[in-house]
VOGU-3710 file (C-alpha; in Angstrom, 3 decimals, decimal comma):
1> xxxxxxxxxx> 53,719/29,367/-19,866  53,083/26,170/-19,129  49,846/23,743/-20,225  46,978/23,406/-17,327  46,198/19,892/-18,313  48,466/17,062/-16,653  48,490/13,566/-17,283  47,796/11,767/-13,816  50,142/8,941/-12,593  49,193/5,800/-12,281
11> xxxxxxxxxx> 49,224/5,511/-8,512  46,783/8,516/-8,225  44,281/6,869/-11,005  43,861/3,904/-9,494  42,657/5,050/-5,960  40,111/7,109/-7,698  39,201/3,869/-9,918  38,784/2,361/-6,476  36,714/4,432/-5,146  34,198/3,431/-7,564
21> xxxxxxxxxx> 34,109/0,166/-6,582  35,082/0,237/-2,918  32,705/2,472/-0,898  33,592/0,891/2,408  34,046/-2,245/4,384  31,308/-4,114/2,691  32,100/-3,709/-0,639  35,154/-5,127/-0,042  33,000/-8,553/1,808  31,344/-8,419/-1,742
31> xxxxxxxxxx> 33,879/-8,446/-4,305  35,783/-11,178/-2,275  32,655/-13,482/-1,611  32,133/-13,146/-5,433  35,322/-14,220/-7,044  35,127/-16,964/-3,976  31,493/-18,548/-5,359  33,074/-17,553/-9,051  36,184/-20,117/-7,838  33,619/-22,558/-7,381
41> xxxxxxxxxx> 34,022/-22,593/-3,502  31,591/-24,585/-1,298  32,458/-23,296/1,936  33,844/-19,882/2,741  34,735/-18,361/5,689  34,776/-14,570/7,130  36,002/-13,168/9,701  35,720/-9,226/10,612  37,401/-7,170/12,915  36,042/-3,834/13,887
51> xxxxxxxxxx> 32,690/-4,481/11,502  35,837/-5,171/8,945  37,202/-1,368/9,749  40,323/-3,126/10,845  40,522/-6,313/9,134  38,438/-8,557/6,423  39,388/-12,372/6,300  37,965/-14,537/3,170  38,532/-18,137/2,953  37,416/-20,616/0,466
61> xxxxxxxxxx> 37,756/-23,775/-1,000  37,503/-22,720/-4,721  39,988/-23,694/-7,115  42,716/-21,561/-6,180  45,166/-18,833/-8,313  47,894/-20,965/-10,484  51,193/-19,410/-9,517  51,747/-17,741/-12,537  48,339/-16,003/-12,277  48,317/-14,961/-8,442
71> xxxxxxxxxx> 50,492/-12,141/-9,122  48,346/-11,218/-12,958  44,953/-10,833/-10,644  45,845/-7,823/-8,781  46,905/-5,511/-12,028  43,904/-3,609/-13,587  41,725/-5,020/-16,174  42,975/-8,516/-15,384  40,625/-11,152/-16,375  39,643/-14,896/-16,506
81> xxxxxxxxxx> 36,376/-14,422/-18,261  36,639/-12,168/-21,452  39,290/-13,106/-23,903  37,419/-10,735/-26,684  35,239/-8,441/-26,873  32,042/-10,182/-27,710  32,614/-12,563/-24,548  31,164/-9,447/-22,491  27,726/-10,531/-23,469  28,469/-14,051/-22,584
91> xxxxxxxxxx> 29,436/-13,724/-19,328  27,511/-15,627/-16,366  29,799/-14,882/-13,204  29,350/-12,555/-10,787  32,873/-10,407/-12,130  35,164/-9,964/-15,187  36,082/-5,947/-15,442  39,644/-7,154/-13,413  38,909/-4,157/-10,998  37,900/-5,955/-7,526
101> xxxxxxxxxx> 41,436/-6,911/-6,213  43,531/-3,903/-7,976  41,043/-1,668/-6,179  41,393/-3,323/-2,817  44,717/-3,173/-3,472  44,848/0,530/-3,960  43,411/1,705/-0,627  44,366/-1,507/1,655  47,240/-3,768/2,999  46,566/-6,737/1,015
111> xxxxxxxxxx> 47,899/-10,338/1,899  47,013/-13,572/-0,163  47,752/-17,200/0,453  46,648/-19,948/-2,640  46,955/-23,238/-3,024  45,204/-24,589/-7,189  42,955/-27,882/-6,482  45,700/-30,796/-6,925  48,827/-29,083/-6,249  51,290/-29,888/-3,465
121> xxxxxxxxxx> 51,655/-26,841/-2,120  50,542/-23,286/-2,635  51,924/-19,571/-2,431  51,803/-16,495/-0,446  52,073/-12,761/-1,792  51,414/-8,915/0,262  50,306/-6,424/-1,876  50,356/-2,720/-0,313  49,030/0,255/-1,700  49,277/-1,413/-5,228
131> xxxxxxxxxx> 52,538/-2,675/-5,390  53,254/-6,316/-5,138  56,113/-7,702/-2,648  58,051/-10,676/-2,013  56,321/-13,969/-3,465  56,943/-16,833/-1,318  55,922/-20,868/-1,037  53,635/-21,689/1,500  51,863/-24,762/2,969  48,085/-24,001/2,882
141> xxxxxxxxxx> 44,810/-26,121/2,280  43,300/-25,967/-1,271  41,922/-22,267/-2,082  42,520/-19,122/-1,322  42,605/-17,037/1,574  42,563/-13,040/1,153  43,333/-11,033/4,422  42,530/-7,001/4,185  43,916/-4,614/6,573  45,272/-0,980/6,538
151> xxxxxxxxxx> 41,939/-0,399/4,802  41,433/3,319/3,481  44,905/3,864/4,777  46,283/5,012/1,740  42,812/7,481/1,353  42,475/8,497/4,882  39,890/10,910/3,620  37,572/8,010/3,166  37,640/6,778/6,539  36,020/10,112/7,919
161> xxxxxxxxxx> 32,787/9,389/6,263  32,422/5,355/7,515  30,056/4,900/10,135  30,138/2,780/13,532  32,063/-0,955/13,729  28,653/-1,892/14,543  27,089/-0,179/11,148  29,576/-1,036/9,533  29,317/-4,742/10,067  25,900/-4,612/9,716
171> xxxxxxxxxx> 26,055/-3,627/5,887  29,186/-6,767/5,896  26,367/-8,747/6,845  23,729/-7,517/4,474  25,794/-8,652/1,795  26,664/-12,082/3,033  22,743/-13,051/3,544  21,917/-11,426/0,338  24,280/-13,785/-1,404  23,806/-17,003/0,751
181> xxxxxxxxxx> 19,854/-16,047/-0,463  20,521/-17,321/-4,199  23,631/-19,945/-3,661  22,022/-22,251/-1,036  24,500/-24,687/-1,768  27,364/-22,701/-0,538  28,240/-22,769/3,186  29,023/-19,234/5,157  30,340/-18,837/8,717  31,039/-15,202/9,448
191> xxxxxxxxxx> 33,277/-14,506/12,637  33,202/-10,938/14,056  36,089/-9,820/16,398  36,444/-13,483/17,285  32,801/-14,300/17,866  30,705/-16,766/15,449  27,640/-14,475/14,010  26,287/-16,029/11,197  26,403/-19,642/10,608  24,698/-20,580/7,251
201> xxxxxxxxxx> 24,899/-24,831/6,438  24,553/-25,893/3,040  21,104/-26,966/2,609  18,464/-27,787/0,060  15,326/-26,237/2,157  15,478/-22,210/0,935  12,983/-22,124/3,986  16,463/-21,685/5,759  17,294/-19,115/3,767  14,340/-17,176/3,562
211> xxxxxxxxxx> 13,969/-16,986/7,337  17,686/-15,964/7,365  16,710/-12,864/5,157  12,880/-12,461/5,571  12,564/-13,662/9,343  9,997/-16,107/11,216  7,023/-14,050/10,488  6,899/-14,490/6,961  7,384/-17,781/6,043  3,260/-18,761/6,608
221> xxxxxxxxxx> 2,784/-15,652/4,162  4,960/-16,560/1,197  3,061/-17,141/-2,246  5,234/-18,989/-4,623  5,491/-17,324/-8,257  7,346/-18,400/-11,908  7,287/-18,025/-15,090  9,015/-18,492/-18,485  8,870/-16,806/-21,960  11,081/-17,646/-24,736
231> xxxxxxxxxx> 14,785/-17,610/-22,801  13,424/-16,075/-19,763  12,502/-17,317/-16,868  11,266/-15,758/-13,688  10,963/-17,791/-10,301  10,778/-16,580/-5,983  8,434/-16,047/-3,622  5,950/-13,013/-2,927  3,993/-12,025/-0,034  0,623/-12,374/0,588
241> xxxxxxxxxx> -1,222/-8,812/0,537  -2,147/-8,944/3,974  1,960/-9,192/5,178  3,131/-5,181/5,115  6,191/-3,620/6,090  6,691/0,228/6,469  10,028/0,329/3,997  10,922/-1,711/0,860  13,782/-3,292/2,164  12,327/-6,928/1,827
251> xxxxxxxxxx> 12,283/-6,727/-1,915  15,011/-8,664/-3,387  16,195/-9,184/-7,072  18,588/-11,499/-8,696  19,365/-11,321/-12,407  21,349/-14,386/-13,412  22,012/-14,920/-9,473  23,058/-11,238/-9,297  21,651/-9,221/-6,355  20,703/-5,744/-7,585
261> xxxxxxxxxx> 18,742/-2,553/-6,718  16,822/-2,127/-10,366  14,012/0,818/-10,334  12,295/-1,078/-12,660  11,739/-4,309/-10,999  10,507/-2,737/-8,027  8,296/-0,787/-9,681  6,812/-3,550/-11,658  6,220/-5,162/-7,946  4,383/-2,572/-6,882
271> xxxxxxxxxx> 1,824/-2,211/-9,544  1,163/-5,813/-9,178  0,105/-5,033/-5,401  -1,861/-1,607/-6,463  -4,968/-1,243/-4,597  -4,201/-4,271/-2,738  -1,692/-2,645/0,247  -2,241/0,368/2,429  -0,699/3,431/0,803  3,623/3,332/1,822
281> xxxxxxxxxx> 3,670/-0,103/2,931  5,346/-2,421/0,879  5,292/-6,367/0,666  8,247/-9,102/0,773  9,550/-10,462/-2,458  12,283/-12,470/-3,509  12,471/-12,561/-7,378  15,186/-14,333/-9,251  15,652/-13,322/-13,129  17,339/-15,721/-15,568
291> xxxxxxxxxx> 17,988/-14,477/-18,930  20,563/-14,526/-21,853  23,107/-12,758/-21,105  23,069/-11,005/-24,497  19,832/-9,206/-23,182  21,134/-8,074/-19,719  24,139/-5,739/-19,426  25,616/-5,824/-16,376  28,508/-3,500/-16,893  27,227/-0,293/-16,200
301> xxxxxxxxxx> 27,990/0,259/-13,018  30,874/-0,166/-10,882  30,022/-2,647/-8,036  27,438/-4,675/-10,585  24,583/-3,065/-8,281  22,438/-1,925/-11,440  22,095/-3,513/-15,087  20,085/-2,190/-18,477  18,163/-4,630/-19,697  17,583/-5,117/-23,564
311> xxxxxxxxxx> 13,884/-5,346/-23,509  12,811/-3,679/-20,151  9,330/-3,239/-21,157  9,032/-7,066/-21,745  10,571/-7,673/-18,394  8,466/-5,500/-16,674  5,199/-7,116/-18,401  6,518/-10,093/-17,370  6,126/-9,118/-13,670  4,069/-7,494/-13,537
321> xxxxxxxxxx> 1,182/-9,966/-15,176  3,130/-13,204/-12,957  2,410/-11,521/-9,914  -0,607/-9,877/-10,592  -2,067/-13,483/-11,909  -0,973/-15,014/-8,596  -2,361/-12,938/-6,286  -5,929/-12,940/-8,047  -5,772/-16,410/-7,379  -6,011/-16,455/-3,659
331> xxxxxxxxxx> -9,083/-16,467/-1,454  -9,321/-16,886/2,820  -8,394/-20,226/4,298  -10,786/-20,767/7,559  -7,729/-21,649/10,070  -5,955/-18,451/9,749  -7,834/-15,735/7,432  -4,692/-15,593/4,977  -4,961/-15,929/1,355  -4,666/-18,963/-0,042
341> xxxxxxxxxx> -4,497/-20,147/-3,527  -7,990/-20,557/-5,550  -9,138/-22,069/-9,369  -10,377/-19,364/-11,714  -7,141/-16,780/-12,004  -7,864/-13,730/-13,458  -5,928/-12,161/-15,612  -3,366/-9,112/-15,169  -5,051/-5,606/-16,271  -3,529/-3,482/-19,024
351> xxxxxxxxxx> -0,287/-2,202/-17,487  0,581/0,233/-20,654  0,623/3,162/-18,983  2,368/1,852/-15,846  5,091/0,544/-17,910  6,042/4,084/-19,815  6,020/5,663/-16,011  8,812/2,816/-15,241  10,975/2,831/-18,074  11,178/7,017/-17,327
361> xxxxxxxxxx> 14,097/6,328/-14,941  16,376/4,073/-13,283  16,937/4,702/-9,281  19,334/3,213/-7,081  17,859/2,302/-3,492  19,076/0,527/-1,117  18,211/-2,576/0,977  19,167/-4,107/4,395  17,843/-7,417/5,482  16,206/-8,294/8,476
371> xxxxxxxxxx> 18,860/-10,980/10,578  17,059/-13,977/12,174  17,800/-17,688/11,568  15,878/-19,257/14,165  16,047/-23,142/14,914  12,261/-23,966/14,401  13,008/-23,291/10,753  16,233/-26,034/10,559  14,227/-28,585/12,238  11,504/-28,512/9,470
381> xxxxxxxxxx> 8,667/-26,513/10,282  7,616/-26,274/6,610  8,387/-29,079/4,248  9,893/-28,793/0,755  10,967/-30,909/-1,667  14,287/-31,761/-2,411  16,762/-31,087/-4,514  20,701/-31,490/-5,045  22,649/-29,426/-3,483  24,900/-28,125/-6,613
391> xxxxxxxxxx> 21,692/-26,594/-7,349  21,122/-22,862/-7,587  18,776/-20,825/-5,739  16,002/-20,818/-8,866  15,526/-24,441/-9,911  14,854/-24,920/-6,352  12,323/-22,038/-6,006  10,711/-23,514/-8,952  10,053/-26,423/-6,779  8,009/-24,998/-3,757
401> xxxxxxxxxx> 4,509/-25,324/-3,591  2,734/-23,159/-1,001  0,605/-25,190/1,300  -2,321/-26,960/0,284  -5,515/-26,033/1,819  -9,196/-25,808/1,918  -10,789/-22,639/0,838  -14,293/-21,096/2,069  -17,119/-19,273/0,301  -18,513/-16,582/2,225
411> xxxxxxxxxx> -21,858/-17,594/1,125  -21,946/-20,595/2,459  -21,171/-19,428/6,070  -23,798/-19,018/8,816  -24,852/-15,454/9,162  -25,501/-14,555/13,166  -25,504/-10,577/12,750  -24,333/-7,531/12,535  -22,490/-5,570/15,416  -22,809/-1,914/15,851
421> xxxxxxxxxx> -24,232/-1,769/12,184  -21,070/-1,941/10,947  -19,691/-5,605/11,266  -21,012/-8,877/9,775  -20,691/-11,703/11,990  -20,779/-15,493/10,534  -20,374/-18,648/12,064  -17,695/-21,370/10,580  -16,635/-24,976/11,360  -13,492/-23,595/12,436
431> xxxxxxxxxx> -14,197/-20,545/14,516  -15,802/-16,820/13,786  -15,545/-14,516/10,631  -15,867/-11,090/11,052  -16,632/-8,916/8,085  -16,654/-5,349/7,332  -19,003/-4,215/5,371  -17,665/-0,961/3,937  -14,661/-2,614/3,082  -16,258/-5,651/1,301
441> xxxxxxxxxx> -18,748/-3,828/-0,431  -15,792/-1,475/-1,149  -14,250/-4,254/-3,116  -17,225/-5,689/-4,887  -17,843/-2,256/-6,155  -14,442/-1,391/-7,491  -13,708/-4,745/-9,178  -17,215/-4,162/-11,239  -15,854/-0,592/-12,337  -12,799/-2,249/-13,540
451> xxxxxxxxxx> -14,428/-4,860/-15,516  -17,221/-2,614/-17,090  -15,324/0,189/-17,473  -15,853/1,642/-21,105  -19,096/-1,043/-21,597  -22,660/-0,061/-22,735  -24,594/0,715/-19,399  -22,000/1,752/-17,064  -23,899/4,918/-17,297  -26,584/6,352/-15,431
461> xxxxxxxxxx> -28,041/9,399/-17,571  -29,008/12,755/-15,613  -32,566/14,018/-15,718  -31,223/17,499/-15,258  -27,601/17,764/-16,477  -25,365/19,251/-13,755  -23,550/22,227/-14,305  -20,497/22,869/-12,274  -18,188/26,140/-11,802  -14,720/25,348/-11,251
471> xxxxxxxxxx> -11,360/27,376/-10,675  -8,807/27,861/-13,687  -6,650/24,763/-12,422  -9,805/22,559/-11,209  -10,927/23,066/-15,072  -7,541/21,906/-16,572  -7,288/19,210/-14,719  -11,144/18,323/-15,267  -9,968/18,800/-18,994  -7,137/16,523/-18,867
481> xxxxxxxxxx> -9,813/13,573/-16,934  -12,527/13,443/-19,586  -10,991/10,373/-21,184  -10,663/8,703/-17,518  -13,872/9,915/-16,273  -15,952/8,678/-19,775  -14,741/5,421/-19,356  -15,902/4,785/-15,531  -19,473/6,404/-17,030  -19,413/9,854/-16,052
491> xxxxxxxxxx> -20,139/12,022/-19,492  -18,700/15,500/-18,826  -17,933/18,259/-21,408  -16,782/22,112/-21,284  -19,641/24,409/-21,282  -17,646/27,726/-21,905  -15,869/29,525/-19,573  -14,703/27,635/-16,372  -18,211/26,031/-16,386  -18,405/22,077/-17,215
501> xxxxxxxxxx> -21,792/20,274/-17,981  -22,376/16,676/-16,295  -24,481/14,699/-18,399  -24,107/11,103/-16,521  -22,730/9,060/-13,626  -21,513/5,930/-13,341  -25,042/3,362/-12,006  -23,176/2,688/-8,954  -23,079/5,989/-7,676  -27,186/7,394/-9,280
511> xxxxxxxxxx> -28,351/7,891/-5,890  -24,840/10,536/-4,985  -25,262/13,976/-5,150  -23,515/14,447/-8,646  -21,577/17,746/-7,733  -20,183/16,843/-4,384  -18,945/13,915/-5,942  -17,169/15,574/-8,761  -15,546/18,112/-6,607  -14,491/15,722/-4,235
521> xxxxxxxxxx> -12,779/13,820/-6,927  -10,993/16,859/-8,177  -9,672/17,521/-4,791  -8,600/14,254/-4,301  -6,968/14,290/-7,276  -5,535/18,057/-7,478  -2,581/16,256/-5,600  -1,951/13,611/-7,353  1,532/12,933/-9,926  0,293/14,717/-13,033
531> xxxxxxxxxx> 3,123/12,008/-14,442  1,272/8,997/-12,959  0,120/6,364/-15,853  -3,552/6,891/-17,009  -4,697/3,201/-15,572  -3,631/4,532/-12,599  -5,377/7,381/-12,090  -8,160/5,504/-13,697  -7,819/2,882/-10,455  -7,824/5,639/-8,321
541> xxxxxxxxxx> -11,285/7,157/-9,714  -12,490/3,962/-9,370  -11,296/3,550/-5,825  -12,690/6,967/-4,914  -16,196/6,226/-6,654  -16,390/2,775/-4,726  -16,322/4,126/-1,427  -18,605/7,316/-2,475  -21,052/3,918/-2,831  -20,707/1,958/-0,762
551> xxxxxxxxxx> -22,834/0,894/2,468  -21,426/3,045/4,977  -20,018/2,069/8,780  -23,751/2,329/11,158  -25,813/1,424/8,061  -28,025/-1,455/8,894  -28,057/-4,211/6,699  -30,658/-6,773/6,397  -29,917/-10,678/6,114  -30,745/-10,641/2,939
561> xxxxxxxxxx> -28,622/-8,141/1,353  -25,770/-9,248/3,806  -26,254/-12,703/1,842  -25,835/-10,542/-1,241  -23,196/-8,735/-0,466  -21,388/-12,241/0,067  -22,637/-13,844/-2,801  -20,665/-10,313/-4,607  -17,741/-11,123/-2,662  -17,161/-14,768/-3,656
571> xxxxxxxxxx> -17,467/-13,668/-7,100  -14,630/-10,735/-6,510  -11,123/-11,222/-7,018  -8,838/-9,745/-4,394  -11,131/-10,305/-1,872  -9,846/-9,860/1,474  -8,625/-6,157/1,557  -10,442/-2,799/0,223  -8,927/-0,922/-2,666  -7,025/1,175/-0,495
581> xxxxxxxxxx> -5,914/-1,674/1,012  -7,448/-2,446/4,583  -8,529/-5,928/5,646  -11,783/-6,998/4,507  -12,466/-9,535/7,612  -10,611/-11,852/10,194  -11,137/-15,095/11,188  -11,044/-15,792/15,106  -10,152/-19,210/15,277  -11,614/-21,999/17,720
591> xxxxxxxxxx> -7,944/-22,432/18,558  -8,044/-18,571/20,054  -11,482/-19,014/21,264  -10,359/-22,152/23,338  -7,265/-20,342/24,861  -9,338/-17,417/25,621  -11,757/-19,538/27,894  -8,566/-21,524/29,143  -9,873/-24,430/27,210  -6,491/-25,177/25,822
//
């Protein structure tokens, strides 16, 4: 009888190889645009026909395929960059597993025409479902030119699960911004079915680039971040907490110039902004990661979309303290009510907890930019300094300061009142602050539990302890918050049974009826990721405890504890949004005031 176990052939291997790295159209736009910037091209070009379905055109004016080496590229494992096995960790370009071309190869109609920098003339080569044909001279410009067609032809299974031409081309186009977003030196045209796109000019003002990816809105609300530790270096742009979107797609990540989807950066982002958005919104950041390549691997997944980095928990750290540092640095500018940068940055909290919740898991998610280059941008609506074009994307981030500008103290503005006992009112040079004073006082209050958390006085002692009944899973959760709840001042212990004794409560909250606020934390929490990271929770007790305290919407506030309350709030980092992450106040500008009476 014979064996069950066959040996594939080689024909039937390689499609499936390919379908690791080719998905669909796009991938395809990818792999090419690499080994193009890895040829040291300048200016590519790419054309699409039905959102590449039907065809994919690459030009560039890299250094072109010697003629003994044209035909080498397109067999598997075929490499310029590792000559031995240690070179793997050495490697800086965007490819070296020799998989990109033998895998277009295997489920397309490939054609190639090269010309090396310096030669007279250059060659021409069709490669169909793997197999190479006639090679043949040709007369062609310096650099390559790949043309794709027939694509999934050989697979035809594949092409039942692409989407529309117009999907389709969309994700072609996620790809190419993504990339022109860290090589702002290189110039992209993209052509689709004979119409011009995308048209991306060399340039040495990322403010291009960042509109191309980010769009209009954001460029006023970009915060500039870096920093550097031993051979690391992080550099980009965040956004400013008030500037939300409803899906993460605006958070980018380049390792080494690399676009990825990494768990663990994102993650790190968004404990920076904790307590600073709205619950599932999410900010815009462009972060660009330059490390040894001995502590990055970037060979663990087929299209280079994830890497494993040596020390992930000091990346993460990293971060999370850069971005956490620059955004307790910002305060209100008068003119527009946005943050704006301020002396005295505080430093990041401990982050412990949140970094063993990151480093459980890696996740894959994916990311499609927003498409607007408008012409305001080009003609220089924000200035930035300069720098040479052969440049990459990070020394020039490096060099963009955010824009100077004058910073106000709440205390020092005017008060004129309070509206519907809810709203304080002040008068400033440069138009009308509105602040609310839940939300402030919200703030103020949480930022003191933070800092005093675990210090001598927190705690306000009970004349009569209070002793509270719960259910068997309110009690093991209660259980598993004693450490939490101790440190914010609240001194609970078992008292037999499903009975718990309260002994204290944080100062903030002595005037709260001491049960109702322990059960409503319980419930609050009952739903809560038992896996979440104990500063966490911690920041969420906190959160929940502020707003238990403070003044309420219809309270009425005097003058002089509305001076107080923004003496408090000058003193409070993260000062224009609540902990959950609502606006603290506005500013309505004489600019709005004089359109509104038709002044302007």
């Amino acid at each position: 009888m014979s064996g069950k176990i066959v040996i594939l052939p080689e024909a039937l291997t390689h499609k499936i190889a390919a379908g690791e790295v080719i998905e669909r159209p796009a991938s395809i736009v990818k792999e090419l645009l690499e080994n193009a910037l890895d040829a040291g091209a300048t200016d590519v070009r790419i054309e699409l026909l039905k959102g590449g379905c039907g065809m994919i055109r690459i030009t560039d004016n890299g250094e072109g395929f010697a003629p003994a080496d044209a035909p080498k590229a397109f067999e598997r494992y075929a490499t310029s960059k590792i000559y031995e096995f240690d070179d793997i960790y050495k490697v800086r370009t965007f490819g070296f597993r020799g998989e990109a071309l033998p895998s277009i190869a295997a489920i397309a109609r490939v054609e190639m025409t090269t010309r090396p920098r310096g030669a007279l003339s250059g060659m021409s080569m069709v490669v169909t479902a793997g197999r190479i044909g006639e090679i043949m001279d040709a007369g062609c410009p310096e650099g390559t030119t790949i043309t794709v067609t027939g694509i999934f032809d050989p697979v035809p299974v594949r092409k039942k699960f692409l989407k529309t031409d117009a999907t389709e081309q969309g994700y072609c186009i996620d790809v190419v911004t993504r990339t022109a977003l860290a090589h702002p030196h290189v110039r992209i045209q993209v052509m689709a079915n004979g119409r011009e796109v995308l048209k991306i000019p060399a340039t040495d003002d990322l403010s291009e680039r960042m509109a191309l990816i980010l769009g209009m809105d954001v460029m006023d609300q970009l915060l500039s971040v870096q920093a550097a530790r031993d051979d690391t270096r992080l550099q980009g742009f965040i956004s400013r907490p008030p500037f939300t979107r409803s899906h993460a797609k605006h958070l980018y990540s380049f390792v080494n110039g690399r676009y990825i989807r990494d768990y663990l950066l994102n993650h790190a982002v968004m404990t920076a902004y904790r307590n600073l958005i709205e619950p599932r919104r999410y900010p815009a950041a462009v972060l660009l990661l330059d490390l040894s390549p001995q502590d990055v691997d970037v060979n663990v997944h087929p299209a280079k979309l994830e890497v494993r980095f040596r020390h992930p928990r000091e990346i993460y750290g990293m971060i999370v303290e850069t971005l956490t540092q620059a955004l307790a640095q910002l305060s209100p500018a008068p003119e527009s009510g946005r943050y704006r940068e301020a002396a005295d940055p505080r430093r990041a909290t401990d982050y412990r907890d949140r970094v063993e919740d990151a480093l459980k898991r890696y996740r894959l998610s994916s990311s499609r930019g927003k498409l607007s280059f408008p012409e305001a941008v080009r003609q220089g609506r924000r200035e930035l300094s300069s720098a040479p074009l052969h440049r990459g994307a990070g020394e020039i981030f490096a060099e963009m300061a955010c824009e100077p500008a004058d910073t106000f103290k709440f205390g020092n503005l005017a008060y004129l009142g309070q509206i519907a006992c809810t709203y304080l009112v002040f008068s400033a040079p440069e138009g009308i602050v509105v602040l609310d004073q839940h939300a402030a006082h919200e703030r103020v209050l949480f930022e003191k539990l933070r800092k005093n958390r675990g210090c001598q006085g927190i705690a306000q002692r009970l004349l009569i302890p209070e002793v509270l009944t719960l259910s068997p899973k309110d009690i093991v959760l209660f259980e598993e918050l004693f450490p939490i709840l101790e440190e914010v001042g609240i001194e609970a212990e078992s008292f037999g049974g499903n009975s718990v004794v309260i002994r204290s409560v944080p100062v903030i909250c002595s005037d709260l009826d001491a049960r109702a606020m322990i059960l409503d934390l319980l419930e609050s929490l009952s739903g809560s990721d038992r896996l979440s990271g104990f500063e966490n929770r911690q920041d969420k007790i906190f959160s929940l405890l502020a707003c238990k305290a403070a003044v309420k919407a219809n309270q009425s506030m005097s003058p002089p504890e509305a001076a107080a309350l923004c003496r408090d709030l000058d003193e409070t980092p993260f000062a224009a949004t609540c902990p959950h992450g609502r606006p603290v106040y506005f500013v309505l500008g004489l600019g709005e005031l004089e359109k509104r009476f038709k002044r302007s």
